[in-house]
VEXDREN-2710 file (C-alpha; in Angstrom, 1 decimal):
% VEXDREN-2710
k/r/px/py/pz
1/UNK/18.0/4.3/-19.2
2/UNK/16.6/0.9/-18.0
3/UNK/14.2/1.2/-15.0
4/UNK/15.4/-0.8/-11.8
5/UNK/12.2/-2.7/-11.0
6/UNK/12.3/-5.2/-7.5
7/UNK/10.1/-7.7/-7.3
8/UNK/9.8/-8.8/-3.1
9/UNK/8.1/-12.3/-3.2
10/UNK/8.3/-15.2/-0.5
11/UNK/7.8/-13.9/3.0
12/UNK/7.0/-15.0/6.6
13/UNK/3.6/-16.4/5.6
14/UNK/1.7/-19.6/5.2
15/UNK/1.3/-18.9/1.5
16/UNK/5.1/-18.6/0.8
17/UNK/5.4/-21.0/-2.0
18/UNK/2.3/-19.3/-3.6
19/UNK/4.1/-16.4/-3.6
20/UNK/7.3/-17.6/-5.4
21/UNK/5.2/-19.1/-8.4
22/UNK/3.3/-15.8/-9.0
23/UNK/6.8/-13.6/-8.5
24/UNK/8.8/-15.6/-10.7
25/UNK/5.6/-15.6/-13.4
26/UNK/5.7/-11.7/-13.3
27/UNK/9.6/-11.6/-14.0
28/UNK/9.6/-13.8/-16.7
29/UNK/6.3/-11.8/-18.1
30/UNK/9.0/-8.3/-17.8
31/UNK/9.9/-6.2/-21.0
32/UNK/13.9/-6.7/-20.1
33/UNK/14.6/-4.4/-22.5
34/UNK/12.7/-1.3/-20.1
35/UNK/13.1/-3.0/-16.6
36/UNK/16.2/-4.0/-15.5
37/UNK/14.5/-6.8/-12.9
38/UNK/15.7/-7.3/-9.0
39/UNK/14.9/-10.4/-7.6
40/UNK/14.3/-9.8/-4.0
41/UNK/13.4/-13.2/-2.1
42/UNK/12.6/-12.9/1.7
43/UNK/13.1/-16.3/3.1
44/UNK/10.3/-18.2/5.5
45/UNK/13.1/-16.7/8.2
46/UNK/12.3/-13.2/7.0
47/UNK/16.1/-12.5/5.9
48/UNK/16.4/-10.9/2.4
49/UNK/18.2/-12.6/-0.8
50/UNK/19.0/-11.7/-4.5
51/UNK/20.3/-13.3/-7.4
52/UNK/20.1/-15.2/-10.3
53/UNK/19.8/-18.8/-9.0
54/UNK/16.4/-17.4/-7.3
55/UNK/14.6/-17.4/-10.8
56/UNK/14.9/-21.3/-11.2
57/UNK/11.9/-22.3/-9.6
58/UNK/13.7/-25.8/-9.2
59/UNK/15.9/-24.6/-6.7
60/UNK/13.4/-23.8/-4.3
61/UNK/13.5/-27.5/-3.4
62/UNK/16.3/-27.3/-1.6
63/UNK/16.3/-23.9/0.1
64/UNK/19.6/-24.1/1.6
65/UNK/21.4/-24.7/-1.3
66/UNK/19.4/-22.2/-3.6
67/UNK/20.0/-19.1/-1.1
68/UNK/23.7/-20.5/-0.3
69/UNK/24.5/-18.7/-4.2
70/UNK/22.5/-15.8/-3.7
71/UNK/23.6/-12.4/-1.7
72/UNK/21.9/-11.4/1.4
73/UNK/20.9/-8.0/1.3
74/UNK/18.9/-5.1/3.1
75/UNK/17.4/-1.5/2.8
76/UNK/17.5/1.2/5.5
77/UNK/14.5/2.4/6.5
78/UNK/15.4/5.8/5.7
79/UNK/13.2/7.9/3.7
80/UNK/14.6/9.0/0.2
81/UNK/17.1/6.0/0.7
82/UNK/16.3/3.4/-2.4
83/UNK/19.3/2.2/-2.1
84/UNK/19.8/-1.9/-2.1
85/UNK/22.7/-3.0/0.1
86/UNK/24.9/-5.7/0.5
87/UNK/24.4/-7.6/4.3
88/UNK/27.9/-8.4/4.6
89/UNK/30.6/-5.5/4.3
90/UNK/33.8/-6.6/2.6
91/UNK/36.8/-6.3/5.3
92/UNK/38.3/-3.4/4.3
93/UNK/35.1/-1.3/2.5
94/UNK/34.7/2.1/3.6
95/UNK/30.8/1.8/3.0
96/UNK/28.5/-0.8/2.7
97/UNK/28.2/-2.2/-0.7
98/UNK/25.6/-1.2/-2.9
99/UNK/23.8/-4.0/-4.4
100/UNK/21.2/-1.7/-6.9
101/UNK/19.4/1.8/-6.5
102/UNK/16.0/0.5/-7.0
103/UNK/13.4/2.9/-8.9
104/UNK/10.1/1.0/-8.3
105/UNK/8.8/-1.6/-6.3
106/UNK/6.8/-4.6/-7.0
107/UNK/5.5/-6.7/-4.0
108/UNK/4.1/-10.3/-4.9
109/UNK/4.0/-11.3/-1.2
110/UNK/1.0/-13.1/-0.5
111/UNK/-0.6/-13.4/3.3
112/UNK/0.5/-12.0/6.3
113/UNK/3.4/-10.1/6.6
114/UNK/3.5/-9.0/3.0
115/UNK/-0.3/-8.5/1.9
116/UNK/-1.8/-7.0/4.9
117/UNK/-0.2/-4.0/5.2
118/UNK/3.3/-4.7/7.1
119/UNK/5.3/-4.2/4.2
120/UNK/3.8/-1.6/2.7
121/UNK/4.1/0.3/5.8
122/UNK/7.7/-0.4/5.0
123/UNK/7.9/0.5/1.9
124/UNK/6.1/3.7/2.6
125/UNK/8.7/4.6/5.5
126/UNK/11.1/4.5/2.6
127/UNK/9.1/6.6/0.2
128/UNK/9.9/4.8/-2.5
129/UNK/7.3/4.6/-5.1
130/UNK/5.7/0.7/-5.5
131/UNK/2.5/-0.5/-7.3
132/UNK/-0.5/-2.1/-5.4
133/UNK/-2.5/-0.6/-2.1
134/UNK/-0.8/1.0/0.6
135/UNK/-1.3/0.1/4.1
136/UNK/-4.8/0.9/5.2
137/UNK/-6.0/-0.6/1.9
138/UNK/-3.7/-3.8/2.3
139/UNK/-4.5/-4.2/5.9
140/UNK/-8.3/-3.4/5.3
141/UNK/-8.9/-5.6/2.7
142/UNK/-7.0/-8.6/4.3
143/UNK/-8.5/-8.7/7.2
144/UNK/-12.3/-10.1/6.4
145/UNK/-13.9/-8.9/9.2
146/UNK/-13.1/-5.4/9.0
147/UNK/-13.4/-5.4/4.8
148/UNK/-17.2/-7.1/5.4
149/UNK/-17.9/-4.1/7.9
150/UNK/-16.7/-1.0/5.4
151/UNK/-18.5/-3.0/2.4
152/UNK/-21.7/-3.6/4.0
153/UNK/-21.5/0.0/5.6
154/UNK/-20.9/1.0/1.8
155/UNK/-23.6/-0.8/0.6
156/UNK/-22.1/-3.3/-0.8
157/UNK/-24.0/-6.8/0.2
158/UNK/-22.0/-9.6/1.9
159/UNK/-23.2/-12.2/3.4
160/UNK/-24.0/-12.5/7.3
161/UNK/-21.4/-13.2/9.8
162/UNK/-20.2/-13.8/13.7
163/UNK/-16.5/-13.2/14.4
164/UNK/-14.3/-13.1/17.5
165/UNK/-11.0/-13.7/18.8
166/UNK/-9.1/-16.8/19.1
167/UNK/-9.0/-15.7/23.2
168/UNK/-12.8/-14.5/22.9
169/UNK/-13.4/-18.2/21.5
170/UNK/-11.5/-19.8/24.3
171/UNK/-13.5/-17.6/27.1
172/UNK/-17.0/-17.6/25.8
173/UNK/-17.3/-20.7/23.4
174/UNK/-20.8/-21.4/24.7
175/UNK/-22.1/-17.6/23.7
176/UNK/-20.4/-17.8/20.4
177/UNK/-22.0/-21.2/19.5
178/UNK/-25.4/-20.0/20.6
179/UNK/-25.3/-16.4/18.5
180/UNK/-23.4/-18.6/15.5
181/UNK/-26.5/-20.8/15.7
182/UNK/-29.3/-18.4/16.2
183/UNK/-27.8/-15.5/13.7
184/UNK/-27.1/-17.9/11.1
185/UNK/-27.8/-21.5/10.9
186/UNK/-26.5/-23.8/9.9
187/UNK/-24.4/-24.9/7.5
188/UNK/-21.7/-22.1/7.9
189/UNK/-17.9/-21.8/6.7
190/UNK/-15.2/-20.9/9.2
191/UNK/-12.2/-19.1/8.4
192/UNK/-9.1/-17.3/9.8
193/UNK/-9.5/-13.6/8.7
194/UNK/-6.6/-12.7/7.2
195/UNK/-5.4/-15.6/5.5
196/UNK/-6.2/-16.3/1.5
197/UNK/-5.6/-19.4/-0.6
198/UNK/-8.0/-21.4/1.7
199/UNK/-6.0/-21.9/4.1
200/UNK/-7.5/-22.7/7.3
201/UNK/-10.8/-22.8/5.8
202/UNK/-13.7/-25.6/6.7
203/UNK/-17.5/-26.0/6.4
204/UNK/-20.0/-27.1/9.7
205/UNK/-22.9/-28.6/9.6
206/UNK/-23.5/-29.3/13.0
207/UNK/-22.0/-28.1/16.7
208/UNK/-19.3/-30.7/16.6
209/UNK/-17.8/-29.3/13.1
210/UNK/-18.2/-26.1/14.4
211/UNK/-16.1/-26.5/17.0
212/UNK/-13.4/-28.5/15.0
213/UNK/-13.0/-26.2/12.6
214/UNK/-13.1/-23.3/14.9
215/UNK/-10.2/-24.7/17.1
216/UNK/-8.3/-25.7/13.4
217/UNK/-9.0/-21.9/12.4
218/UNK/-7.8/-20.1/15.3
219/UNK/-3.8/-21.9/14.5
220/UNK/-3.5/-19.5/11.7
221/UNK/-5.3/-16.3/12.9
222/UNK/-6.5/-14.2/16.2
223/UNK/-9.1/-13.5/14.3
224/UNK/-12.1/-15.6/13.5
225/UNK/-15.4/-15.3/11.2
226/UNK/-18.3/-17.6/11.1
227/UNK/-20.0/-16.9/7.7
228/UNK/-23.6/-18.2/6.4
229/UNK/-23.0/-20.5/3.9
230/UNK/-24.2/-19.9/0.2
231/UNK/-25.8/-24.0/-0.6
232/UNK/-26.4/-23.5/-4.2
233/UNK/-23.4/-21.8/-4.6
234/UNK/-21.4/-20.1/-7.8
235/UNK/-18.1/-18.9/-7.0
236/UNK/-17.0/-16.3/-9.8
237/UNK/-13.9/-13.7/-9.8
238/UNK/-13.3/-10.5/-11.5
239/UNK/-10.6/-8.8/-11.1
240/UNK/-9.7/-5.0/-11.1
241/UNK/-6.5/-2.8/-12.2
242/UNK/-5.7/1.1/-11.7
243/UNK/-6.9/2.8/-8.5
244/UNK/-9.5/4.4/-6.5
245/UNK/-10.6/6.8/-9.1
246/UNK/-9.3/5.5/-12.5
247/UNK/-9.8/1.9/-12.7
248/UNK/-11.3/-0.7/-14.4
249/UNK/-12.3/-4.5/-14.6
250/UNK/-11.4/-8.0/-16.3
251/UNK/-13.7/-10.1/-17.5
252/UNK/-15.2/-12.9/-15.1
253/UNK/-13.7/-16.1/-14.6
254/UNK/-15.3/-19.2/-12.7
255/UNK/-13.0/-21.5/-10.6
256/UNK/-14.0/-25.4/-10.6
257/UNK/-14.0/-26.5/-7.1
258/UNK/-13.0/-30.6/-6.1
259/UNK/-15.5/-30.0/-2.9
260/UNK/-17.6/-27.9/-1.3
261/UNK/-15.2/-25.1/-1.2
262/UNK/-12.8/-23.9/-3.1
263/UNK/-9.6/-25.4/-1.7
264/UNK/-5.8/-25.2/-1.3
265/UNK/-5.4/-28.0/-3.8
266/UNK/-7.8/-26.7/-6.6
267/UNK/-6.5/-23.5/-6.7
268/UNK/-2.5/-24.1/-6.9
269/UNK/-2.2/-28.0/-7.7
270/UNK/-4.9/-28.9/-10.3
271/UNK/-4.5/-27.5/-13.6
272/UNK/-0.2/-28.1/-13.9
273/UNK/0.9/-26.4/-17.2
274/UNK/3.9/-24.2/-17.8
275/UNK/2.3/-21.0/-19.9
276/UNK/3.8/-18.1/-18.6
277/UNK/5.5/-19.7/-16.1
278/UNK/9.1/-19.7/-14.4
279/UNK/11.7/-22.2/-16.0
280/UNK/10.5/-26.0/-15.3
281/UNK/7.5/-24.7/-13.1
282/UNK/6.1/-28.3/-11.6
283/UNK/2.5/-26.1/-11.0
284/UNK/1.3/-22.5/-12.0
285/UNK/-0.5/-21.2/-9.2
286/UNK/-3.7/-19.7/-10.3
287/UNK/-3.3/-19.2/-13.6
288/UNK/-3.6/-23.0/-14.4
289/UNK/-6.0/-24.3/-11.5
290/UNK/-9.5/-25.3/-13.4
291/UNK/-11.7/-22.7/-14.4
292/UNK/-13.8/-21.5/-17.0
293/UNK/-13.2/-18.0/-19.0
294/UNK/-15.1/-16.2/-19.1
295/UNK/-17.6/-17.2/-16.5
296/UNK/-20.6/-19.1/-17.7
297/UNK/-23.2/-16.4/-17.0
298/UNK/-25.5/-13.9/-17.8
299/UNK/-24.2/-10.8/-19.7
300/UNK/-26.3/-8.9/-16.9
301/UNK/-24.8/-11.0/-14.0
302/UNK/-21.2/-10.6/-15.7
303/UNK/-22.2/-6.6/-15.7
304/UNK/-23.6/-6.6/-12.5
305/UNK/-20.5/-8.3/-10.5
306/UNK/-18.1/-6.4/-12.9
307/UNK/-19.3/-3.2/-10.9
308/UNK/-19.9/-4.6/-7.3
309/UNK/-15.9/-5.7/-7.9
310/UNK/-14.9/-2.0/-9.2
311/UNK/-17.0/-0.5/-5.9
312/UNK/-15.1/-3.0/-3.6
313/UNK/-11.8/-1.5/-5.6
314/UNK/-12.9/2.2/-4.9
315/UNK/-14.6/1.6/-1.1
316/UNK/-11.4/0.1/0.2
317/UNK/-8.8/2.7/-1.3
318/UNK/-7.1/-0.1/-3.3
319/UNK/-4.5/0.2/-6.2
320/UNK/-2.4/-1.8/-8.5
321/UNK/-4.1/-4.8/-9.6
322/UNK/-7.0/-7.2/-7.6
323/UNK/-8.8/-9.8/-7.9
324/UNK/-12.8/-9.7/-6.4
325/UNK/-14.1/-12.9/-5.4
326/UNK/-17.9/-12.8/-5.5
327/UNK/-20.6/-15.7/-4.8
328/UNK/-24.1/-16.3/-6.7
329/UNK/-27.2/-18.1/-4.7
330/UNK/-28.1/-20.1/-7.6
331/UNK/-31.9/-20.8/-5.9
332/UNK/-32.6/-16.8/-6.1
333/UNK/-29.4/-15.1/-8.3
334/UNK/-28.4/-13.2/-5.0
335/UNK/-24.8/-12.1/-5.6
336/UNK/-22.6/-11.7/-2.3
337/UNK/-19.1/-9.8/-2.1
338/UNK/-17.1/-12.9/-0.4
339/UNK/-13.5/-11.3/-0.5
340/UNK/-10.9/-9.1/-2.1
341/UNK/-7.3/-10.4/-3.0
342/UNK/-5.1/-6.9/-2.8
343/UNK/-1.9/-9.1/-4.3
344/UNK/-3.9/-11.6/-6.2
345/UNK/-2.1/-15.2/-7.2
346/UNK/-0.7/-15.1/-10.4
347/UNK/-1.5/-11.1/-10.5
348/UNK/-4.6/-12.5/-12.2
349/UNK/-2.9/-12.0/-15.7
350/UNK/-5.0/-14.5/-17.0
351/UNK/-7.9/-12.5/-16.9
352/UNK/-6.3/-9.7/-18.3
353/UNK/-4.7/-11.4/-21.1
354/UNK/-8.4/-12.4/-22.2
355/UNK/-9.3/-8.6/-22.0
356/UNK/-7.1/-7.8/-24.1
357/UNK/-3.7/-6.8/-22.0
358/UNK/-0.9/-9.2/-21.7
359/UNK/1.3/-9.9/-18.6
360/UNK/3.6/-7.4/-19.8
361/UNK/1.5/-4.7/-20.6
362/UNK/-0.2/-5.1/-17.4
363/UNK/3.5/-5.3/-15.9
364/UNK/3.9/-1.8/-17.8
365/UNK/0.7/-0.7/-16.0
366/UNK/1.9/-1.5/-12.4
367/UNK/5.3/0.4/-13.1
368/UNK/3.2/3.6/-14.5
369/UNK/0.6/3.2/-11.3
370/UNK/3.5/3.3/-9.1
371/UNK/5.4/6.1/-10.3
372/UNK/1.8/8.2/-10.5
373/UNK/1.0/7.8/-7.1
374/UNK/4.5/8.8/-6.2
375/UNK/4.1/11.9/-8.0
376/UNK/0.8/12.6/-7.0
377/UNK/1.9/12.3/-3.0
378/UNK/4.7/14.6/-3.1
379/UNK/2.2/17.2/-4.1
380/UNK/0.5/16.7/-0.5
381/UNK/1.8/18.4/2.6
382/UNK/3.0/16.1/4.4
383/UNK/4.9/18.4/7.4
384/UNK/4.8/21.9/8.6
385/UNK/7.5/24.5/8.4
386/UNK/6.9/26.0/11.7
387/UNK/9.0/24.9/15.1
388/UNK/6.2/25.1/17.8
389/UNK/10.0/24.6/20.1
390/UNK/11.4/28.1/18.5
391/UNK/8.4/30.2/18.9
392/UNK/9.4/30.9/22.4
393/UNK/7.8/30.5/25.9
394/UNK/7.9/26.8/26.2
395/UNK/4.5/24.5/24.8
396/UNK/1.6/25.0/26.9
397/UNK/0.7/22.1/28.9
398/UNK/3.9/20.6/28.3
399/UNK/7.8/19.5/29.6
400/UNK/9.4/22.6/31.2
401/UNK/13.0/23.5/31.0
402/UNK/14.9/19.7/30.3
403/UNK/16.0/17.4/33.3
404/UNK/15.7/18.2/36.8
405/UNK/17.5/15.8/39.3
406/UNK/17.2/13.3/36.4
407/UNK/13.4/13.7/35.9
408/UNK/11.8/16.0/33.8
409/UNK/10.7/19.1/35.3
410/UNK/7.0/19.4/34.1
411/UNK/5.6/22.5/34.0
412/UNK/3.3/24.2/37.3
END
C-alpha cells in the first residue's frame, strides 16, 4: 500500500512563487512507486486547490486559468480527521466528498503564514503526522529577533543588534537612531524579522539610509532588527536534516552575491537551469542560484560551522530538514550565526545530494521523520482521565450552580 503524501506549497506570503518552485522540485524528486503524491496549492487568497494542472510550473502564469481545472478542497480541523475534502458538495450527496485520506504531510510554504508556525499549529490541531518543526520551532526560528536571543542565550555567537516595532519606530525614531548609532555603528543591515529570501532587506551607511530602509522594512513586518554589519564578509550555509537529538549536517556551500548582500535576485533568478526541476521550470530557486560546493574554506572552518549549524538545529527544537546561514569576518575568521531557514528553498537537496543522499532519499527521510515523531507523541500524556466537574462540591474558586437571572451565579 502506497503512502498518501501532501505536499502544501504557495501560501499567503511574499515568498509565494518561491515556494511553488521548491514544492513542485520535491514532487517530481518522489519515489511514485511508495508515495502516492497530493498536490495541495494554497492560493495568494489563502483558498486551497488540488490537481494535476498544478504540477506544470507553466500554468502558474496565468493563475486563473491554472486553478479554474483544479478542485478546491479543505480539511476540518478536527483531530484524528486526515481526511481531504471536496469544497463544493454535489447536489444531491449525503456527505461531503472525499478528495484523499492523507497519511503524511509535507509543508514547502515559505514565509509567513506557512514557515512561522501558523500552519503547523494547524497541522498539529489535526494530529496528523508531517515532517519539519512544529510551532514553537517554526515560529522561533522565523522570527530573528527572538531566534538571536535563544542563540546568544545558548551560546551560540550572533552578531549585535537593535530591534523594535514598526509602531515603536514611528513613536521614538529619534531614541532608536541614537542606540542604533551608539550600540553599533555604522554600516548596519536592516531587515523585517520574519521574512527570508531577502526580502525587505537593505544596508545603511549613514542616518538618511537608515531611515529609508527602516521605513521600506517596516511594509513587510511589525517587527524590525538593526544588525552590525560583517564588512569583509563570507556568507556560507550548511544545512541540517533529522531532529533535535538525532541529526546531522551537509556539507557547506557558498552563495555568490551581485552586491553587498545577498539578494532576491541572486538567490532565485541567477543560475536558470532545469536539474531537478518541475516540467519547463523558467528558474530553479536555490538550487541553481550561483554558488560554490562545497564552500571554499578551511576543513576546520567547514568543521567548525558544521557544528554551530547542528547546535542552532538542537537549541531551537527544530526537525525535518534546515538550512543554517552563517557569516565569516574575513579580517579576523569570526564566524556569526546570521539565520536559520526551518523550510529551506529548494529543501537544500543540493547539498545533500553532494553528501551523498539524493532528493528522494532525503524525501524518504522526511516521510520516516514524520511518522516517528508521530509515534513518539502519542506516547506522551497529553490529557487527564479525571473530571474535576464529577468529583462533586462544585470547583473552588469558581462558577456556582449555572445561570442565575441570565448571569452566572459566582460563588460567595
Amino acid at each position: 500500500m502506497k503512502t498518501n503524501v501532501a505536499v502544501f506549497f504557495g501560501g499567503r506570503s511574499v515568498e509565494h512563487e518561491i515556494s511553488v518552485l521548491s514544492a513542485l522540485q520535491g514532487i517530481a524528486a518522489f519515489n511514485k512507486e511508495k508515495y502516492n503524491i497530493i498536490p495541495i496549492y494554497i492560493s495568494k487568497e489563502g483558498k486551497w486547490y488540488t490537481g494535476e494542472a498544478l504540477l506544470d510550473v507553466t500554468r502558474y502564469k496565468d493563475p486563473k486559468s491554472l486553478l479554474a481545472d483544479c478542485e478546491q478542497v479543505y480539511m476540518r480541523p478536527e483531530f484524528g480527521d486526515f481526511n481531504l475534502y471536496k469544497e463544493h458538495r454535489p447536489r444531491f450527496a449525503s456527505k461531503q466528498p472525499v478528495v484523499a485520506e492523507l497519511h503524511v504531510a509535507i509543508p514547502i510554504l515559505h514565509g509567513t503564514n506557512g514557515e512561522d508556525g501558523v500552519f503547523e499549529g494547524l497541522l498539529e490541531t489535526i494530529g496528523i503526522p508531517f515532517a519539519g518543526c512544529n510551532t514553537l520551532s517554526s515560529a522561533n526560528g522565523m522570527d530573528k529577533i527572538t531566534m538571536k536571543m535563544i542563540l546568544r542565550e545558548s551560546g551560540l555567537p550572533v552578531v549585535d543588534y537593535v530591534w523594535c516595532t514598526d509602531k515603536e519606530w514611528h513613536r521614538r525614531r529619534d531614541e532608536i537612531i541614537a542606540s542604533v548609532e551608539e550600540r553599533l555603528g555604522y554600516p548596519v543591515i536592516v531587515k523585517p524579522a520574519n521574512l527570508g529570501s531577502s526580502v525587505g532587506i537593505g544596508m545603511a551607511s549613514d542616518r538618511a539610509q537608515l531611515i529609508e530602509k527602516m521605513n521600506n522594512a517596516e511594509k513587510y513586518s511589525h517587527r524590525l532588527i538593526v544588525e552590525h554589519a560583517v564588512r569583509q564578509l563570507k556568507e556560507i550555509n550548511c544545512s541540517v536534516l533529522g531532529d533535535a537529538d538525532d541529526h546531522q549536517s551537509s556539507i557547506c556551500e557558498e552563495p555568490i552575491k551581485s552586491g553587498e548582500i545577498l539578494s532576491y535576485v541572486d538567490k532565485y533568478v541567477a543560475g536558470g537551469g532545469s536539474k531537478g526541476g518541475a516540467k519547463n521550470a523558467p528558474a530553479q530557486g536555490m538550487a541553481h542560484s550561483d554558488k560554490r560546493i562545497p564552500a571554499d574554506i578551511p576543513v576546520e572552518t567547514s568543521d567548525r560551522i558544521r557544528h554551530l549549524a547542528e547546535e542552532t538545529f538542537r537549541v531551537l527544537g527544530c526537525h525535518g530538514v534546515a538550512r543554517v546561514d552563517v557569516m565569516i569576518e574575513e579580517a579576523d575568521g569570526s564566524i556569526y550565526v546570521n539565520e536559520i531557514n526551518t523550510i529551506p528553498g529548494s529543501l537544500s537537496y543540493y547539498l545533500w545530494e553532494e553528501s551523498g543522499v539524493s532528493f528522494s532519499n532525503l524525501l524518504d527521510r522526511l516521510v520516516e521523520l514524520a511518522l516517528r515523531r508521530r509515534r513518539e507523541h502519542e506516547r506522551k500524556t497529553l490529557s487527564l482521565d479525571a473530571n474535576i466537574f464529577a468529583l462533586g462540591g462544585g470547583v473552588k474558586g469558581g462558577i456556582k450552580g449555572g445561570m442565575k437571572g441570565g448571569k452566572w451565579g459566582a460563588r460567595k
